[in-house]
DRENDO-1510 file (C-alpha; in Angstrom, 1 decimal, always signed):
<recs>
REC; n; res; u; v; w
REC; 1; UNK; -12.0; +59.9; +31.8 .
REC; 2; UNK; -14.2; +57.3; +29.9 .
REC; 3; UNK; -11.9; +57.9; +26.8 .
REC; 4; UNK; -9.1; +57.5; +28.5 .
REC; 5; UNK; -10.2; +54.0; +29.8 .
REC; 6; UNK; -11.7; +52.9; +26.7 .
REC; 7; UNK; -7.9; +53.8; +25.0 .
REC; 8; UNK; -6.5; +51.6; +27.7 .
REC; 9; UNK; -9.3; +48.9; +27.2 .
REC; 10; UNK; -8.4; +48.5; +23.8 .
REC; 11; UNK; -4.8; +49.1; +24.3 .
REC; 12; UNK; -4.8; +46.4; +26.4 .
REC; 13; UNK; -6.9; +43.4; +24.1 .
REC; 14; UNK; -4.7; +44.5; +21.2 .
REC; 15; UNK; -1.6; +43.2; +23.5 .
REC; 16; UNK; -3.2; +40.1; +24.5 .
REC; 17; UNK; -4.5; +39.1; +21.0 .
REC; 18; UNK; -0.8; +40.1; +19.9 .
REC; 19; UNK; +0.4; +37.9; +22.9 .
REC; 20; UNK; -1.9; +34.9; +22.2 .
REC; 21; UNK; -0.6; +35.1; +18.6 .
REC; 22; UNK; +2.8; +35.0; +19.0 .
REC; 23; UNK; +2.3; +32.3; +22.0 .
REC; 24; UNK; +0.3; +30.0; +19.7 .
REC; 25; UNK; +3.0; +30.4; +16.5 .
REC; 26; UNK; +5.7; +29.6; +19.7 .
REC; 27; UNK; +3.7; +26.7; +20.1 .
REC; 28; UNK; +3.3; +25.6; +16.9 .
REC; 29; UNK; +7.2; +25.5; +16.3 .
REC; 30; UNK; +8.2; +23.9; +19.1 .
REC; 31; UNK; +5.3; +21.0; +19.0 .
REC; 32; UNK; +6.0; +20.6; +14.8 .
REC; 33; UNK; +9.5; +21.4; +14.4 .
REC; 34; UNK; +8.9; +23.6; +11.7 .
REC; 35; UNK; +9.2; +27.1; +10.9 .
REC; 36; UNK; +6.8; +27.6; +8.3 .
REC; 37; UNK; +2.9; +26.8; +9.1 .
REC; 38; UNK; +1.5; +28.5; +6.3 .
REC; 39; UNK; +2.3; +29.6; +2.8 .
REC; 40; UNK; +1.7; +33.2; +4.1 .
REC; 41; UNK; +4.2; +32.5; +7.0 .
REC; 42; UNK; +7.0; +33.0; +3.8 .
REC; 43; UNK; +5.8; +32.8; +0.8 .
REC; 44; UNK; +9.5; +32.4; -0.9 .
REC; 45; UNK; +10.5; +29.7; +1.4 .
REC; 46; UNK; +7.0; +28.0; +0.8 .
REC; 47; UNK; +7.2; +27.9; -2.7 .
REC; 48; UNK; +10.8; +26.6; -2.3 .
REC; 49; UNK; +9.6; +23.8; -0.2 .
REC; 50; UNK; +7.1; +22.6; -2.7 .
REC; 51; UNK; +9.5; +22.1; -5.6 .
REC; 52; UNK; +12.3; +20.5; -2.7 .
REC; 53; UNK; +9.1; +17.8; -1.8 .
REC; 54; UNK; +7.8; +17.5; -5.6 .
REC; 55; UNK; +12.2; +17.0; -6.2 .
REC; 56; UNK; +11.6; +14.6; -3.2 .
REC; 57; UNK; +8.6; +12.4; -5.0 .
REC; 58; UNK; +10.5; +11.9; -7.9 .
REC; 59; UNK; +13.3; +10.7; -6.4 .
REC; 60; UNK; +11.6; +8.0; -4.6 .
REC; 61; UNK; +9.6; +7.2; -8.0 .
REC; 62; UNK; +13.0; +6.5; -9.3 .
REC; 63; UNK; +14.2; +4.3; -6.7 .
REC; 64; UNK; +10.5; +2.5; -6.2 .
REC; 65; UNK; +11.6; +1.7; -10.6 .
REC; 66; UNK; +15.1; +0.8; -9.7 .
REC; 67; UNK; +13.8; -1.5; -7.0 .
REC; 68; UNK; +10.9; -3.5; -9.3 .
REC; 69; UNK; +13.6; -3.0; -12.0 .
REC; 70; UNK; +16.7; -4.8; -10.0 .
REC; 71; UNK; +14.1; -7.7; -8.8 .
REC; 72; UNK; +13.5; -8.3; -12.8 .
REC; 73; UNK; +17.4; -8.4; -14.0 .
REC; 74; UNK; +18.0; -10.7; -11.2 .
REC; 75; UNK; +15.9; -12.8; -12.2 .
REC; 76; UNK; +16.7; -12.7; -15.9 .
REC; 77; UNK; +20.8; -12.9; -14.6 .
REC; 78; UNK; +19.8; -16.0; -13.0 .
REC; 79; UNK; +17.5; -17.4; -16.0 .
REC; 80; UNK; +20.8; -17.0; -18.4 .
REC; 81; UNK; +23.2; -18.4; -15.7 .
REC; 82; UNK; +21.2; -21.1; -15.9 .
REC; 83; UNK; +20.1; -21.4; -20.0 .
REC; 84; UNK; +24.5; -21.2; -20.2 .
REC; 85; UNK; +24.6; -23.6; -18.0 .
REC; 86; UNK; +22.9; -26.1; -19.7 .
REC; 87; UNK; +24.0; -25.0; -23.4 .
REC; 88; UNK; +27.3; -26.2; -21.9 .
REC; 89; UNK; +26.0; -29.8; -20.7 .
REC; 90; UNK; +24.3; -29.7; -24.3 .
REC; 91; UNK; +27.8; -29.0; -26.3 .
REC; 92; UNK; +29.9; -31.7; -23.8 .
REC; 93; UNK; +27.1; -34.4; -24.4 .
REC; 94; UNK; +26.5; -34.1; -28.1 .
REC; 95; UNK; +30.8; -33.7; -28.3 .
REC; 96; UNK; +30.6; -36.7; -26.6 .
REC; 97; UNK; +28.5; -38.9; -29.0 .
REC; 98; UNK; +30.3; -38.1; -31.7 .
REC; 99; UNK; +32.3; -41.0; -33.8 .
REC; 100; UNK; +31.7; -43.9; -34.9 .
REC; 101; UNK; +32.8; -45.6; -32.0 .
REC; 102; UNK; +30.0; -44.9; -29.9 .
REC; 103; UNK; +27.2; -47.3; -29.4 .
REC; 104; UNK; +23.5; -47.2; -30.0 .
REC; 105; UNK; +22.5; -47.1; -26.5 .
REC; 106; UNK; +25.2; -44.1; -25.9 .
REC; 107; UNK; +23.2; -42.7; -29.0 .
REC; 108; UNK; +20.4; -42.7; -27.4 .
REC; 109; UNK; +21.2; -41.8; -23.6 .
REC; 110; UNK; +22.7; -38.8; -25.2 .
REC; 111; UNK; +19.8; -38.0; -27.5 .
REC; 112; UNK; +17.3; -38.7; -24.5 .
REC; 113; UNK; +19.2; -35.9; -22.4 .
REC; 114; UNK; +19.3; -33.2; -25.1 .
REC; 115; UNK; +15.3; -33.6; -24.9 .
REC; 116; UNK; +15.7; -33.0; -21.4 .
REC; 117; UNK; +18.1; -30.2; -21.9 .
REC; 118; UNK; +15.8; -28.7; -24.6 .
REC; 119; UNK; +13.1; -28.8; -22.0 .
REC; 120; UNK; +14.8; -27.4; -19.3 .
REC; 121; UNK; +15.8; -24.6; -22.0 .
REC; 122; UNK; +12.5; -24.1; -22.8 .
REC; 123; UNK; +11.2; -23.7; -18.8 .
REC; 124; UNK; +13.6; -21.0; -18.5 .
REC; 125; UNK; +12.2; -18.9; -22.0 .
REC; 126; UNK; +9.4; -19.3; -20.7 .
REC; 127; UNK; +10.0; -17.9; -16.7 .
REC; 128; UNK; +7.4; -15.4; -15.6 .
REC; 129; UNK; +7.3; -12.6; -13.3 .
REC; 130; UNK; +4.5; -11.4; -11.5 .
REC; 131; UNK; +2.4; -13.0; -14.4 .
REC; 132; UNK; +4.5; -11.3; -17.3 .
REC; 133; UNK; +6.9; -13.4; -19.4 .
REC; 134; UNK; +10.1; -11.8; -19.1 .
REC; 135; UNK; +11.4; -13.3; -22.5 .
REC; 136; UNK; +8.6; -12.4; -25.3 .
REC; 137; UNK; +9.7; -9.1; -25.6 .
REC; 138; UNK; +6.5; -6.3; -25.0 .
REC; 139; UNK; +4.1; -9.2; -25.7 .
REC; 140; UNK; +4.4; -9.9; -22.2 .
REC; 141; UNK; +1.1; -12.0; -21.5 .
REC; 142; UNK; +2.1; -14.4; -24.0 .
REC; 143; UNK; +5.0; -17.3; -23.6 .
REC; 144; UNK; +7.7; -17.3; -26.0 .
REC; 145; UNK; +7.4; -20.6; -27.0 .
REC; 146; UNK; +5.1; -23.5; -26.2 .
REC; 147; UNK; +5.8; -27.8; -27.2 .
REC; 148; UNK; +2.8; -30.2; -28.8 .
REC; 149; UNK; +3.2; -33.4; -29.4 .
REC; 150; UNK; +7.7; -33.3; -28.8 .
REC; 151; UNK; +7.1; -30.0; -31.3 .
REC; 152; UNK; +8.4; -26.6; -30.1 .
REC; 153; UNK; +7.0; -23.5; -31.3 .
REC; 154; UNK; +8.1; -20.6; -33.2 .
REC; 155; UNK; +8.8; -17.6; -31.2 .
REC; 156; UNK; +5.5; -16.2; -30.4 .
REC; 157; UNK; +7.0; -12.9; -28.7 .
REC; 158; UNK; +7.8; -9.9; -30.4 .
REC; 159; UNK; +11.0; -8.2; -30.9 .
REC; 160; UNK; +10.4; -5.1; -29.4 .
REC; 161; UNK; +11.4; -5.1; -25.7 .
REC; 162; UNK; +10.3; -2.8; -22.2 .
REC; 163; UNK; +12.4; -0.6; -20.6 .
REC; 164; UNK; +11.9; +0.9; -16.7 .
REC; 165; UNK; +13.2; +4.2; -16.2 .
REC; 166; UNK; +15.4; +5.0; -13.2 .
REC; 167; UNK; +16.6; +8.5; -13.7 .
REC; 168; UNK; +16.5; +11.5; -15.9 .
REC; 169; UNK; +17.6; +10.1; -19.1 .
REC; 170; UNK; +18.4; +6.9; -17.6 .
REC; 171; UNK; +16.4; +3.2; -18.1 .
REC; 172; UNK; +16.8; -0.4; -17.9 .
REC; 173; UNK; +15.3; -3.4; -19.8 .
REC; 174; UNK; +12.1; -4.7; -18.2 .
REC; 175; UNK; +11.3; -7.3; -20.5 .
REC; 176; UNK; +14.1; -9.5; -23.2 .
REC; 177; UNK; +13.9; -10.7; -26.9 .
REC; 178; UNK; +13.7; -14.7; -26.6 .
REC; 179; UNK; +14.2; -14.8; -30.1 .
REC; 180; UNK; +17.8; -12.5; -30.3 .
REC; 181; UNK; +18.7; -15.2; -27.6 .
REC; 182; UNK; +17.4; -18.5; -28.9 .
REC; 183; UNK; +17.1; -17.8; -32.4 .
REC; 184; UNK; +19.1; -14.9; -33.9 .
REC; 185; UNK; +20.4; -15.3; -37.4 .
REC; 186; UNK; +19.8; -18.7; -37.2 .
REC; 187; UNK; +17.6; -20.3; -39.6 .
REC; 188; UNK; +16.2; -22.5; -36.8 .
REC; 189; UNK; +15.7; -21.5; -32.8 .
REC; 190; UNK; +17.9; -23.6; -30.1 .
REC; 191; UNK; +14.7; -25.5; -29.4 .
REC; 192; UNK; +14.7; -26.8; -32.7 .
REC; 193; UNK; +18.1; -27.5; -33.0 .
REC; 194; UNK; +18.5; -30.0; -29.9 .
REC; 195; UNK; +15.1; -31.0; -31.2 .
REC; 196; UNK; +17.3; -32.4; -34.8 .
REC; 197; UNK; +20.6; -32.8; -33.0 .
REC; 198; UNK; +18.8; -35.3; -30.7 .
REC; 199; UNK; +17.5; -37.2; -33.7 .
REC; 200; UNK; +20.8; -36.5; -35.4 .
REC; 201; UNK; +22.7; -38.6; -33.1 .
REC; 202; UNK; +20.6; -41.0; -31.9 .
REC; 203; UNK; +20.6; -41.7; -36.3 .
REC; 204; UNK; +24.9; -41.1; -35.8 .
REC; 205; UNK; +24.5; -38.6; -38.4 .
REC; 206; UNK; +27.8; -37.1; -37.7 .
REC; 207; UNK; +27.4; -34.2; -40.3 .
REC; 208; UNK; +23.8; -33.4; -38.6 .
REC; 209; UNK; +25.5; -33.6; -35.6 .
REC; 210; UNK; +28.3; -31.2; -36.4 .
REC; 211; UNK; +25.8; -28.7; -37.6 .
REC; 212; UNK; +23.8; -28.7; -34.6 .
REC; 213; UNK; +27.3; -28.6; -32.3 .
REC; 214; UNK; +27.8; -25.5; -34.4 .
REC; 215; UNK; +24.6; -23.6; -33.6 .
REC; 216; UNK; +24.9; -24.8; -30.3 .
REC; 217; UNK; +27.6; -22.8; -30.0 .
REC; 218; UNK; +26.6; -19.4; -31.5 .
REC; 219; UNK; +23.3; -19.9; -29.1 .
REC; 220; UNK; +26.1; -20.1; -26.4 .
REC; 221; UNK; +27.5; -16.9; -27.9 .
REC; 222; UNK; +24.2; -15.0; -28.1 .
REC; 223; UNK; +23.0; -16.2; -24.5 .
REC; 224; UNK; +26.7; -14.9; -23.0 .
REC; 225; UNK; +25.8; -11.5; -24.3 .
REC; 226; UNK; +22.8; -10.9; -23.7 .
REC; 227; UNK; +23.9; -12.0; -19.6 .
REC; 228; UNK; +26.6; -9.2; -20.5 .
REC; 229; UNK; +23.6; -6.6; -21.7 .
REC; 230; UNK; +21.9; -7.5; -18.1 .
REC; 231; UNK; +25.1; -7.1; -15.9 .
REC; 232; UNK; +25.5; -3.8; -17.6 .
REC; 233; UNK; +21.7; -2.7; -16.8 .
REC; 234; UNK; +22.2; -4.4; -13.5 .
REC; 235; UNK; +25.6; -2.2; -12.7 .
REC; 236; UNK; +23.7; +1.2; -13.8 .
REC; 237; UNK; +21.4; +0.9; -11.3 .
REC; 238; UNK; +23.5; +0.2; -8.7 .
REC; 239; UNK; +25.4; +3.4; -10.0 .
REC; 240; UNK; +21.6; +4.8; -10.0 .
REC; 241; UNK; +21.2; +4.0; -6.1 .
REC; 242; UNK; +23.8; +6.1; -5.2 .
REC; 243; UNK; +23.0; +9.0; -7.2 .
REC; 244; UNK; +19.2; +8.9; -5.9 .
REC; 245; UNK; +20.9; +8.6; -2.5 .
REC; 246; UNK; +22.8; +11.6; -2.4 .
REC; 247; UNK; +20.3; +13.6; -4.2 .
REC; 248; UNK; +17.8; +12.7; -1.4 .
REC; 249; UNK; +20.6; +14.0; +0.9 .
REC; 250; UNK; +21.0; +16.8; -0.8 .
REC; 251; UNK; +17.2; +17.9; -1.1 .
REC; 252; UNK; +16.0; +16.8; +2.5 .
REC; 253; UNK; +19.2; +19.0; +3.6 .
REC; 254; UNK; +17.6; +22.1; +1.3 .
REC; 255; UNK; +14.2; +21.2; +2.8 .
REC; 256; UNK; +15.3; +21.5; +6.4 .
REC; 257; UNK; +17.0; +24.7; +5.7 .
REC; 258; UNK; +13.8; +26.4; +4.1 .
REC; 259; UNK; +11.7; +24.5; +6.6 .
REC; 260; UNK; +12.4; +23.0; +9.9 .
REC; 261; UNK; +12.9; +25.5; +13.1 .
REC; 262; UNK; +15.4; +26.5; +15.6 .
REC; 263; UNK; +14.4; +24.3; +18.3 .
REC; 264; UNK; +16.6; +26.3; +20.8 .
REC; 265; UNK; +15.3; +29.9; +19.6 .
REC; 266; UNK; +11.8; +28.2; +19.1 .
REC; 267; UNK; +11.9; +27.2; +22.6 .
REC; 268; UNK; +13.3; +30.5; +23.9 .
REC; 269; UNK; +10.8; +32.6; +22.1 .
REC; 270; UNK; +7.9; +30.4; +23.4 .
REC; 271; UNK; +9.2; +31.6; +27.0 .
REC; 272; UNK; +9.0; +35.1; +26.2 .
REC; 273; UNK; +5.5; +34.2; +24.8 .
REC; 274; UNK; +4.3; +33.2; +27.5 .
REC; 275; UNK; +5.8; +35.2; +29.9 .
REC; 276; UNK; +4.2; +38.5; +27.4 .
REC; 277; UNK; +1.3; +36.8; +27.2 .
REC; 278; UNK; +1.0; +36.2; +31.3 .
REC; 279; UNK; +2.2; +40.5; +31.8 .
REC; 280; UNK; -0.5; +41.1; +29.4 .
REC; 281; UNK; -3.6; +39.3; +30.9 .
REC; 282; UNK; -2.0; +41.0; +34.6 .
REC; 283; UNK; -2.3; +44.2; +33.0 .
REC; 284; UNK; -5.6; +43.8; +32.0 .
REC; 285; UNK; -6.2; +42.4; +35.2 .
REC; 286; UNK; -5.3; +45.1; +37.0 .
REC; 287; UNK; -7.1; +47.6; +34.6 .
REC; 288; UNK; -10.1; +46.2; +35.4 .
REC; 289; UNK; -10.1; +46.7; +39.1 .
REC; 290; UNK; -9.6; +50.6; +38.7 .
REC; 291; UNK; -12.3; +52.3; +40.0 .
REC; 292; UNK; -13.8; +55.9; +38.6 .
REC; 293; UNK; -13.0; +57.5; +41.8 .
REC; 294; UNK; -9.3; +56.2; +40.7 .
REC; 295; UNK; -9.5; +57.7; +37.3 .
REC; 296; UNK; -11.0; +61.4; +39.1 .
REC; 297; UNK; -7.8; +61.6; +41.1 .
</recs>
């Protein structure tokens, strides 16, 4: 009779611990929302899950990029607008002091606010952000160019520019050459050549004048496309937000698949839990209070 107890006995802790198992893994899915606790829970589905997070990580690496990436072209956009902008006010006021007609006083208004424009040029070269020169090319700690005494500077940049990528195979300018914009083929930089122009009219050389309307323009030219360069960057990201977008979709739709639970079954299973885990400890209960006169019978 003691073997026959003892076979219950044991019978009857292997249900409960069976019972208390499956009650706490009820628990666990209804409390987390997810099906998979462990990596011995599923092994394939775990692994799965890893590469859907680590697909997850790099997504939102690439759209952290495109985010410090878009902040930068907008700001460069803005810095062209602007160094356009006042190319333009440069060719109409040095058109405008041409011939012999015009005064010396005219002469020298107008010269006066091609030194202004030229300053006002060289502000925007020089714009910074978050302490790095956007226009001096990787040499980012350095400004592009710098004025003593009325002189400007030679580029002090570099030519070689920074790139942020945003994709697989995809990047965007970080930094610009000041000099491709400025400078060019040119023999002098836009700096200088208000700098002469300035001096040109305010002396009514016309022919020094004409030269300097004339690299005015192909500065114009150069600043126009390299505005063009940054709308293009500027559209690829936008075209990169919405590719990162539905990828996340796409991924955190694959992740819920491998990972999240059946709330309803979760729920219902947790009730048979329970209600298993309650018959077993009743069971046990009621072993207990068997007597050996009950087991002689």
């Amino acid at each position: 009779m003691r073997i026959l107890y003892n076979t219950s006995f044991d019978n009857m802790s292997q249900a409960i611990s069976q019972a208390t198992e499956a009650l706490a893994e009820a628990q666990r899915q209804v409390s987390t929302g997810l099906r998979v606790g462990r990596l011995s829970d599923d092994p394939l589905s775990a692994a799965a899950a890893v590469t859907e997070h680590a697909e997850l990580d790099r997504l939102d690496a690439y759209k952290g990029a495109g985010d410090a990436a878009s902040y930068r072209l907008g700001l460069a956009d803005n810095v062209l607008t602007d160094v356009i902008n006042q190319l333009t006010s440069a060719q109409t006021t040095a058109m405008a002091a041409r011939g012999s007609e015009i005064t010396q006083p005219q002469r020298d208004i107008a010269a006066n606010e091609l030194l202004a424009i030229r300053d006002a040029l060289l502000s925007d070269i020089n714009t910074q952000f978050q302490g790095v020169y956007l226009f001096s090319g990787s040499n980012v700690t350095v400004a592009p160019y710098s004025i003593s005494g009325g002189t400007v500077s030679a580029y002090q940049g570099d030519n070689d520019t920074n790139a942020i990528d945003i994709g697989t195979g995809r990047a965007v300018a970080s930094t610009f050459d000041g000099s491709a914009i400025f400078q060019g083929s040119d023999t002098a930089h836009v700096l200088e050549t208000l700098t002469n122009l300035a001096a040109a009219i305010a002396a009514g050389d016309q022919a020094g004048t004409d030269a300097g309307v004339q690299a005015l323009n192909r500065a114009f030219d150069r600043a126009n496309t390299a505005q063009a360069r940054v709308g293009n960057d500027m559209k690829s990201l936008d075209d990169n937000r919405s590719l990162i977008a539905s990828s996340r979709v796409g991924s955190i739709g694959r992740l819920s698949s491998i990972e999240d639970a059946d709330l309803a079954q979760a729920a219902s299973r947790l009730s048979q839990a329970d209600t298993a885990y309650r018959a077993a400890l009743s069971a046990m209960a009621t072993l207990g209070r068997f007597s050996l006169m009950d087991y002689i019978k």
